[in-house]
C-alpha positions as CSV (number, residue, x, y, z in Angstrom):
1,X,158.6,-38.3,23.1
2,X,159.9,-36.4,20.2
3,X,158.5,-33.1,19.0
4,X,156.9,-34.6,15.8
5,X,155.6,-37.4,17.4
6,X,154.1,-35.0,20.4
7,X,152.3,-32.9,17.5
8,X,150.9,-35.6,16.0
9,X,149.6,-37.2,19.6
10,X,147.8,-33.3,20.1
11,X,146.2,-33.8,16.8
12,X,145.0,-36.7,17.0
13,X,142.8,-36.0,20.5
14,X,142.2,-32.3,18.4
15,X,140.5,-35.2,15.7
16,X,138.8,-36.8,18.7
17,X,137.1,-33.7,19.8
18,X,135.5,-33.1,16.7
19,X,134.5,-36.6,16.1
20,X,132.9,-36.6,19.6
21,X,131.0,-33.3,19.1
22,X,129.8,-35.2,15.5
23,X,128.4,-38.5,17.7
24,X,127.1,-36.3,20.7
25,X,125.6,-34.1,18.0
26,X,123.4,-37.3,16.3
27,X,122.4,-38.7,19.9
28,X,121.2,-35.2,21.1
29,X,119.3,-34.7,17.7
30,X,117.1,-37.6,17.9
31,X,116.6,-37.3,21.9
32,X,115.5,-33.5,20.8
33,X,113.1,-34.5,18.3
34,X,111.3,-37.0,20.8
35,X,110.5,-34.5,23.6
36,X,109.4,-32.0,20.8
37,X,106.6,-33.9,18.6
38,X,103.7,-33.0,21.1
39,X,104.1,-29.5,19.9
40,X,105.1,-29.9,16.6
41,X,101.9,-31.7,16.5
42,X,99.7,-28.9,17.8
43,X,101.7,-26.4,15.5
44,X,101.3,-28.5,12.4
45,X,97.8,-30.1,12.3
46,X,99.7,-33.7,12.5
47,X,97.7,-37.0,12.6
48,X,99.6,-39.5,14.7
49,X,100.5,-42.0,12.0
50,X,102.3,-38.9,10.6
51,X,103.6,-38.1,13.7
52,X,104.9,-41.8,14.0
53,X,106.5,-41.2,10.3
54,X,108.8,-38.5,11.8
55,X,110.6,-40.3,14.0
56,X,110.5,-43.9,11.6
57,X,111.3,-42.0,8.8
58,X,115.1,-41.7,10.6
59,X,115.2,-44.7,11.3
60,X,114.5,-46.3,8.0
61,X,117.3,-44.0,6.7
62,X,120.2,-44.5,9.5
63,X,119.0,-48.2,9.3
64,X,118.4,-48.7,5.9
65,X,121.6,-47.1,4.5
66,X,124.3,-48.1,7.3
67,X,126.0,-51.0,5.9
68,X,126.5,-48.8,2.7
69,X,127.7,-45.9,4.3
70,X,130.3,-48.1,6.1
71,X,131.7,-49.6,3.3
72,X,131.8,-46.6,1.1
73,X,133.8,-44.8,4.0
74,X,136.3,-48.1,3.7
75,X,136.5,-47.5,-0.5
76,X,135.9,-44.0,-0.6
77,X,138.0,-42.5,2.0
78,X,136.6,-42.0,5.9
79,X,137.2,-38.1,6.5
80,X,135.6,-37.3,2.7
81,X,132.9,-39.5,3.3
82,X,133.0,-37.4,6.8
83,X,133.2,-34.1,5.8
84,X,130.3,-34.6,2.7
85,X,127.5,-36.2,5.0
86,X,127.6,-34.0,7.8
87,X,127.3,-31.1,5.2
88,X,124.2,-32.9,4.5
89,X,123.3,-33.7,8.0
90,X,123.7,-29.7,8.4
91,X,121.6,-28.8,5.3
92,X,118.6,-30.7,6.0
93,X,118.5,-30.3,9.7
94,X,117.7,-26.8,9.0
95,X,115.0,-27.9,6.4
96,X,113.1,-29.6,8.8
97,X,113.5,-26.5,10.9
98,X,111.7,-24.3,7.9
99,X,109.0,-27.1,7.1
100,X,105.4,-26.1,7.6
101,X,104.1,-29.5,6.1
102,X,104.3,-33.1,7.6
103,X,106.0,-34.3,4.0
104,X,108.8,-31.9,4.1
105,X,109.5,-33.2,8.0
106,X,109.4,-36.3,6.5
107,X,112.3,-36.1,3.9
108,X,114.6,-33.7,6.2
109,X,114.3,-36.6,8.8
110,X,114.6,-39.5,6.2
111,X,117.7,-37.5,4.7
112,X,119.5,-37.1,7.6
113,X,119.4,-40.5,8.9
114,X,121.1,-41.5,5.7
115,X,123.2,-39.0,6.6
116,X,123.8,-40.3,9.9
117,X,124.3,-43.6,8.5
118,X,127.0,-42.2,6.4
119,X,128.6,-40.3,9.2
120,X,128.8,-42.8,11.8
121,X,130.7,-45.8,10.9
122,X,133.2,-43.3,8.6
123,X,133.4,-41.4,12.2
124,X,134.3,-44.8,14.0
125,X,136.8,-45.7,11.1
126,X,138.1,-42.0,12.3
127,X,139.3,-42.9,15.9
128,X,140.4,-46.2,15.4
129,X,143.1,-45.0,12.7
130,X,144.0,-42.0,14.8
131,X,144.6,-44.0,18.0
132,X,147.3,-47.2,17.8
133,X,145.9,-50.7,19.7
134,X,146.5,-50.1,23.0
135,X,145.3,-48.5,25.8
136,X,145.4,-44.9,23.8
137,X,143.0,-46.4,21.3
138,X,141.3,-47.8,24.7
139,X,140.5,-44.3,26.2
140,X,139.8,-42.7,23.0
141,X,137.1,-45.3,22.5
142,X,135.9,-44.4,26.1
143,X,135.5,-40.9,25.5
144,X,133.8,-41.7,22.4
145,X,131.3,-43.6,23.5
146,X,130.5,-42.3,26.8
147,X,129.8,-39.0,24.8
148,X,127.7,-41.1,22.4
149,X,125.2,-42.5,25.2
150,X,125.4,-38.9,26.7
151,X,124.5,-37.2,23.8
152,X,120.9,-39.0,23.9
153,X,120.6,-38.5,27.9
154,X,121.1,-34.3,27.8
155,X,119.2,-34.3,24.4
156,X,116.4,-35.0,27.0
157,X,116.9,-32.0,28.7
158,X,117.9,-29.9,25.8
159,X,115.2,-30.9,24.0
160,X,112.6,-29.2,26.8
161,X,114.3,-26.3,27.1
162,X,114.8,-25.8,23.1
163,X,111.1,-27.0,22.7
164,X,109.6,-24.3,25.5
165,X,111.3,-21.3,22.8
166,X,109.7,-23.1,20.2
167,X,109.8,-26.6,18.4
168,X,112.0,-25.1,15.1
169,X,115.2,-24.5,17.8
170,X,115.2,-28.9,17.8
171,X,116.5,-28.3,14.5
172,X,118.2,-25.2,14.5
173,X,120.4,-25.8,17.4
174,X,121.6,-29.0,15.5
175,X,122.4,-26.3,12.4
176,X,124.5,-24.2,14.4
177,X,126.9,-27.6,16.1
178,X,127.3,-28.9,12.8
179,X,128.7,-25.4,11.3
180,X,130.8,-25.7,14.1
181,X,132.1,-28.9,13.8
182,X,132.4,-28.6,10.0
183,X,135.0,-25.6,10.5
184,X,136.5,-27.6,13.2
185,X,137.0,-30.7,11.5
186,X,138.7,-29.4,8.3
187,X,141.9,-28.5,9.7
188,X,141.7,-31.3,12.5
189,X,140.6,-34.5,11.3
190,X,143.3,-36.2,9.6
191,X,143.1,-38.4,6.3
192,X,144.1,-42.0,7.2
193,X,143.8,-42.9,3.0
194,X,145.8,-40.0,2.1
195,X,148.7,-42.3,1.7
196,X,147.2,-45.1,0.0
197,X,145.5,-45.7,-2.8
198,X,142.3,-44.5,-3.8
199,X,139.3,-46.6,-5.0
200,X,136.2,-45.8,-7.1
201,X,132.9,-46.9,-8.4
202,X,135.1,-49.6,-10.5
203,X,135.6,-51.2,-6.5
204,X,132.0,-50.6,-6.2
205,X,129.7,-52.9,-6.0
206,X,126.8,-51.7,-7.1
207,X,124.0,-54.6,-7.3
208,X,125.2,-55.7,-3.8
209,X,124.4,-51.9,-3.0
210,X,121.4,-51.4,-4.3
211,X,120.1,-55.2,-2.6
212,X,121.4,-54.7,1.0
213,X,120.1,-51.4,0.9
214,X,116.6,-52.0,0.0
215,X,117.0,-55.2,2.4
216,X,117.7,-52.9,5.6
217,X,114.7,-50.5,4.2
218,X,112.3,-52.9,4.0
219,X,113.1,-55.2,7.4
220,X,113.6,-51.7,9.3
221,X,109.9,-50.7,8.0
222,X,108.4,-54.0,8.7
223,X,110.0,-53.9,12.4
224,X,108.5,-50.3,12.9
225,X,104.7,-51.5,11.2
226,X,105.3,-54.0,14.3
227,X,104.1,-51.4,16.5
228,X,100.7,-51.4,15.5
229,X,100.0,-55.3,15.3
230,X,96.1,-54.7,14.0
231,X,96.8,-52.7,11.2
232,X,97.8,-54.6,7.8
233,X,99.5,-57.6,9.5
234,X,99.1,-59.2,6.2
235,X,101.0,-56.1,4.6
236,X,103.4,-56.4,7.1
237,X,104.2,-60.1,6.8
238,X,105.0,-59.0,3.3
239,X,107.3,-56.4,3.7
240,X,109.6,-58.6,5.9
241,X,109.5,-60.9,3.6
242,X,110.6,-59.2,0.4
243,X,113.4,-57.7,3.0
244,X,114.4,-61.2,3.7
245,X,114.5,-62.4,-0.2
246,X,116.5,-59.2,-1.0
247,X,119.2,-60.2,2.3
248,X,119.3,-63.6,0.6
249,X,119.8,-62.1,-2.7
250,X,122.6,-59.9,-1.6
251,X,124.4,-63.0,0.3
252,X,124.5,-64.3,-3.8
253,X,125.6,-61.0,-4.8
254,X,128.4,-60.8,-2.1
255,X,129.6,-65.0,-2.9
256,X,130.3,-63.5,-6.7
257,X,131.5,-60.5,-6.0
258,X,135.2,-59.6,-7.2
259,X,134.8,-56.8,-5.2
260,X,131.9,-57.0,-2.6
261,X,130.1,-54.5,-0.5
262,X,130.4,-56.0,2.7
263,X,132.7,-59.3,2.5
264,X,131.0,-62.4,4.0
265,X,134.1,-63.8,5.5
266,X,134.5,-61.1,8.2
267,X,131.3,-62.8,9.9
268,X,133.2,-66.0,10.5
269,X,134.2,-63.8,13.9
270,X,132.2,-65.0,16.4
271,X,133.5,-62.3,18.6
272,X,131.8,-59.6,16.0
273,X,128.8,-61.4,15.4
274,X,128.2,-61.7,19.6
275,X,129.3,-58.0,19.8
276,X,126.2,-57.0,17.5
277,X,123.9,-59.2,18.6
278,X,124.4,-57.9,22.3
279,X,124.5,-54.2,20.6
280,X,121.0,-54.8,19.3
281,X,119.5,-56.7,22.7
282,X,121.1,-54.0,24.7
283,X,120.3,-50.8,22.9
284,X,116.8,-52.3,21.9
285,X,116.3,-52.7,25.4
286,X,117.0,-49.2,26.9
287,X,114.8,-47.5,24.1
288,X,111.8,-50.1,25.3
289,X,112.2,-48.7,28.4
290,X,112.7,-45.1,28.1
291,X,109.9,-45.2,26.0
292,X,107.7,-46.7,28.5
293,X,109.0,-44.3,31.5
294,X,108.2,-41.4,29.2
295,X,104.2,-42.8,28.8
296,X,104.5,-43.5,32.8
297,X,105.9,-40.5,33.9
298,X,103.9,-37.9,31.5
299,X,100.5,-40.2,31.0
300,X,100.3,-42.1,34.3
301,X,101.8,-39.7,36.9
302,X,101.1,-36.4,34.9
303,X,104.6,-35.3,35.0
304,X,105.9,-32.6,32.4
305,X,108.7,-32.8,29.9
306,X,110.7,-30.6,31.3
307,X,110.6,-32.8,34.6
308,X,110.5,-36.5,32.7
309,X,113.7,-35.3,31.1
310,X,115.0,-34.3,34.4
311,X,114.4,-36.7,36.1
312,X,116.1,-39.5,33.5
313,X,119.1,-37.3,33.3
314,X,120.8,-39.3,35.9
315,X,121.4,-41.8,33.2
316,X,123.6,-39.4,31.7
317,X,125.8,-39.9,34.5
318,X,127.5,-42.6,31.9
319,X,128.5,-39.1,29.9
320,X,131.1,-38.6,32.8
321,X,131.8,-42.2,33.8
322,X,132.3,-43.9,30.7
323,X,135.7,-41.8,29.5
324,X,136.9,-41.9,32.8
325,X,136.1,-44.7,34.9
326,X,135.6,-47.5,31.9
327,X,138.8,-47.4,30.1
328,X,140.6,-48.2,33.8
329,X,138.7,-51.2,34.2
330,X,139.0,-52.8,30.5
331,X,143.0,-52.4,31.1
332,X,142.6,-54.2,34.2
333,X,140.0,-56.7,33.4
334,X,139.8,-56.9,29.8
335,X,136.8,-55.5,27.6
336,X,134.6,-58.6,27.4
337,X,134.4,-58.9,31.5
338,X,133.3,-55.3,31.6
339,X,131.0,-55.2,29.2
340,X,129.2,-58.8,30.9
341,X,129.0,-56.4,34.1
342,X,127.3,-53.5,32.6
343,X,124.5,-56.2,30.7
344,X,124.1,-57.8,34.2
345,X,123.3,-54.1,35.7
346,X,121.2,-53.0,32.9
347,X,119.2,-56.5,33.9
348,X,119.0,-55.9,37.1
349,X,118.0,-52.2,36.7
350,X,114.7,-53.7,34.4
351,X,114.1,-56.0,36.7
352,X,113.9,-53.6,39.5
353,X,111.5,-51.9,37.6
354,X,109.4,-54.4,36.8
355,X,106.5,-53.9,40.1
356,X,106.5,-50.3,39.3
357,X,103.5,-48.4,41.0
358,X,101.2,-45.2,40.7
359,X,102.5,-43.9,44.1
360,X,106.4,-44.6,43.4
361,X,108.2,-41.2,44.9
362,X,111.0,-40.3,42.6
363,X,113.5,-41.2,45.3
364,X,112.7,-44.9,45.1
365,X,113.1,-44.2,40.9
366,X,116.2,-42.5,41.3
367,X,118.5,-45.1,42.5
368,X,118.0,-47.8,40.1
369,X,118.1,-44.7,37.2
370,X,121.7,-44.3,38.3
371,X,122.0,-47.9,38.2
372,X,120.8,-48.2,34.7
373,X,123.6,-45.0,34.3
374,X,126.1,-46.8,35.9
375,X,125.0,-50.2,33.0
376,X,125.5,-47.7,30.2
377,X,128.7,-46.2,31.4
378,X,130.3,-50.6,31.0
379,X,128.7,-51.8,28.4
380,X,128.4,-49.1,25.7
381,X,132.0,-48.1,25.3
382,X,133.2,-52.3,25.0
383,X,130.7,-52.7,22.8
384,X,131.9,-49.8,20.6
385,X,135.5,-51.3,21.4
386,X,135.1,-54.7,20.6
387,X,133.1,-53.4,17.2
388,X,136.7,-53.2,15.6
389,X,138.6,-55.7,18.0
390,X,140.9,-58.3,15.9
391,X,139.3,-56.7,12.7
392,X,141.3,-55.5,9.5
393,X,142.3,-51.6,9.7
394,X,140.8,-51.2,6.3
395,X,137.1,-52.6,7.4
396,X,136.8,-51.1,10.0
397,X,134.3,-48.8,8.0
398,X,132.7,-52.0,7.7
399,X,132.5,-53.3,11.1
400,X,131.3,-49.8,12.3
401,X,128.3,-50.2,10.2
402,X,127.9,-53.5,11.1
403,X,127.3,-52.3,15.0
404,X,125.2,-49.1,14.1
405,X,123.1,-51.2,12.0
406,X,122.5,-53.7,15.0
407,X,121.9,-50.6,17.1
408,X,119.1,-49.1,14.4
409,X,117.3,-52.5,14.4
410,X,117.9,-52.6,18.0
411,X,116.4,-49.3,18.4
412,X,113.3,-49.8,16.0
413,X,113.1,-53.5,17.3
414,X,112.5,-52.3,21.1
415,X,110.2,-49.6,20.6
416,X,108.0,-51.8,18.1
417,X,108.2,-54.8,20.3
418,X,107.4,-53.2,24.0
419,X,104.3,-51.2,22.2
420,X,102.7,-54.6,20.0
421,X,103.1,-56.0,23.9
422,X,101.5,-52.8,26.0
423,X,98.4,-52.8,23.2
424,X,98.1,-56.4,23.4
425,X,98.1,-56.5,27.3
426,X,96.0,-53.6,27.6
427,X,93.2,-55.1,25.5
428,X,90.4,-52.7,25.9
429,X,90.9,-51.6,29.2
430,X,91.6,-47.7,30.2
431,X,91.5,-46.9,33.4
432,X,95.1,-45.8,35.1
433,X,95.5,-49.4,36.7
434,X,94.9,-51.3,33.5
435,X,97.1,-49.4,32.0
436,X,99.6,-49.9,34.6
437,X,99.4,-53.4,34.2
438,X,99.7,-53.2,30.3
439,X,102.7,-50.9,31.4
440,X,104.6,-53.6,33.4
441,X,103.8,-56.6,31.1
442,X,105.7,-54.5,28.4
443,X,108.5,-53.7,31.0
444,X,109.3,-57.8,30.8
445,X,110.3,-56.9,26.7
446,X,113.2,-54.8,27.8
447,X,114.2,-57.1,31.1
448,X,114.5,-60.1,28.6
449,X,116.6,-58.5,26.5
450,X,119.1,-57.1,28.5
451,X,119.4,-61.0,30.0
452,X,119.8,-62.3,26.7
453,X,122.5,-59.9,25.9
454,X,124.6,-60.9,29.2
455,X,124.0,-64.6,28.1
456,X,125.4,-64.0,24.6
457,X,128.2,-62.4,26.3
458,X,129.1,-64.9,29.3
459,X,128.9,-67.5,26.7
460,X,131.6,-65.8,24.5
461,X,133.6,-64.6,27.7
462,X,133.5,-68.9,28.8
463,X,134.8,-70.4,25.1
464,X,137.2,-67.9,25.3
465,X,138.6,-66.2,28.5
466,X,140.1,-62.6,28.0
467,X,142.8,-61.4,30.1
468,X,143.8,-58.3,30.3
469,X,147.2,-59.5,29.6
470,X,146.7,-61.1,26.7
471,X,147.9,-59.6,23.8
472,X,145.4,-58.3,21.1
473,X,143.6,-60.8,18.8
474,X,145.3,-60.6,15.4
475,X,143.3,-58.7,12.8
476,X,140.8,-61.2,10.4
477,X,142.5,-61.2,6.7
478,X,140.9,-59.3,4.3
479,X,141.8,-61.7,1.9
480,X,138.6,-63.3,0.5
């Protein structure tokens, strides 16, 4: 390897660091947060539709403004588009730190899931263009996603320890990795647009902007009014609604576009449009059920947060496995064949779940925990691989928000649909049995899921068999 050519390999796994520590830093931010709002409710006076608000109001942001922040990264240029957002992700996490009002905790959260939305597909973009197709791309991919999914797992952890010093460190500590990565990630993270040619809000499309976004807003905050089934269902009904009419007015938008948002053609890949519906079943899934194990293990066992996130760090084990073991076996056996293994054992991990008890000891718990681990460590990393598989280097911005947007709706989806179905099951029953059974009815949401996920992929992996031998799938043409 020459000497130019070694410098530039260094750099590029340099670039990977950074963008790592920017991914790890959103999953362990939101996992932070969710072990925190009991006592940023006692310190703050909050009622628990505000409380609720926190944690939606991300949501609605990352979900709402993904597909916008992925295509502005593709016009705009991925590292500025970088660089800006997590400035912004950096600013207003220390905001919500400072606020002494429910609003203000509000609009830091809402503002930095737009900034997460921003951030994540331009992030994406990052790797790919540092990394050639191949089996460097492969591992980089790994290591990216595996420190993704760990990211939420130790923010678990991190967020009890953080929480016990007091609830502003959830949003300092977040302050204080984002300085770090900003200084890191000016001299590191290379421009892949530097040598072409720049575009600007001429290329923009504007209406088809301003219609996808409110789209995402709206569906994302009818999902989430999902959880509470009782209150304003005609409201609700609504909402989805005007999100659907705006989705089919931006499908207009995008047909008469001479330079569209998001351009309709690249969902003619069936192999992307599988991809994100498995991302949403999958991830949709596990928040289901770590929701539900955090109710069973604080509400119906009494457990603390500082053990319920210890004892659901073993699914973290995916932090170590996925750069590692993963990228070994997608050379060998090929991405979609991995990826169908870790949906099986994410459906056989529910499943096993499924006649939990009151009197389960943690060592019958344990096991299927580092099975679920194990389910994370194959499936999350192909998923994030095949996001960009046989797609145009310049959308990849594009096809990165077109996965993180499956995995918001995914996110808000699961949570909304395993509570409607615990309320509904538990009808007015609330003794700790009934509310065990309401528990296990709901564990079925997540169970179905993660099967209908491995049956969208078999399906795929059946009409068209991957090898690991096969070369790569030529890129889709951007051509309209």
């Amino acid at each position: 390897m020459s000497t130019s050519a070694s410098r530039m390999d260094r750099r590029a796994w340099a670039s990977l660091l950074v963008l790592c520590g920017a991914v790890f830093l959103e999953g362990i931010d939101v996992a932070m947060l969710n072990v925190a709002l009991p006592s940023i409710r006692a310190d703050l006076g909050l009622s628990t539709g505000m409380l609720s608000g926190v944690i939606s109001a991300y949501v609605l942001g990352y979900g709402g403004f993904m597909l916008l922040g992925g295509r502005t990264a593709d016009l705009l240029g991925r590292r500025r588009v970088f660089l800006f957002w997590l400035t912004v992700f950096l600013v207003f996490s220390g905001l919500g730190g400072l606020a002494t009002e429910g609003w203000m905790l509000l609009v830091a959260r809402f503002v930095t899931g737009v900034a997460s939305a921003f951030m994540a597909p331009a992030g994406l973009a990052l790797v790919t263009a540092a990394f050639p197709a191949g089996p460097a791309r492969t591992r980089a991919l790994g290591v990216y996603a595996g420190t993704a999914a760990g990211g939420f797992s130790l923010g678990l952890v991190a967020g009890g320890l953080l929480t016990s010093l007091g609830w502003r460190w959830v949003f300092f500590a977040p302050v204080i990795l984002s300085a770090l990565l900003l200084a890191a990630a000016v001299p590191l993270v290379a421009d892949p647009d530097a040598a072409g040619p720049r575009r600007g809000l001429r290329d923009f499309d504007l209406p088809g902007a301003f219609a996808v976004t409110g789209a995402m807003l709206l569906l994302v905050y009818g999902v989430v009014r999902l959880e509470h089934p009782g209150e304003g269902a005609a409201l609700t009904a609504v909402v989805l609604a005007a999100g659907l009419l705006l989705l089919a007015a931006f499908t207009v938008i995008e047909r008469r576009s001479p330079s569209p948002l998001v351009r309709l053609g690249v969902l003619r890949s069936a192999a992307l449009v599988r991809t994100d519906a498995s991302a949403l079943l999958f991830i949709g899934a596990f928040a289901g059920f770590q929701f539900l194990m955090t109710l069973y293990l604080q509400e119906l066992r009494g457990w603390t947060t500082w053990q319920t996130g210890l004892a659901m760090l073993v699914i973290g084990v995916d932090t170590v496995l996925a750069p590692t073991l993963t990228p070994r076996l997608v050379n060998r056996f090929g991405n979609p064949r991995v990826l169908l293994g870790g949906l099986v054992l994410a459906a056989v991990s529910y499943g096993l779940f499924l006649p939990v008890g009151l009197d389960w000891a943690y060592a019958v718990m344990f096991p299927i925990m580092a099975l679920l681990g194990l389910a994370f460590s194959l499936a999350y990393g192909p998923l994030t691989m095949a996001a960009t598989d046989g797609v145009d280097e310049s959308e990849h911005g594009l096809a990165g928000g077109l996965l993180y947007t499956a995995i918001q709706f995914g996110t808000a989806l699961g949570l909304s649909a395993v509570t409607a179905v615990q309320v509904a099951a538990l009808g007015g029953g609330g003794s700790p049995e009934a509310r065990l059974d309401a528990l296990r009815t709901a564990l079925a949401v997540p169970f179905a899921a993660a099967v209908a996920a491995a049956l969208i992929t078999a399906f795929g992996l059946r009409t068209r068999p991957a090898r690991a031998t096969e070369p790569a799938q030529a890129p889709i043409k951007t051509a309209a």
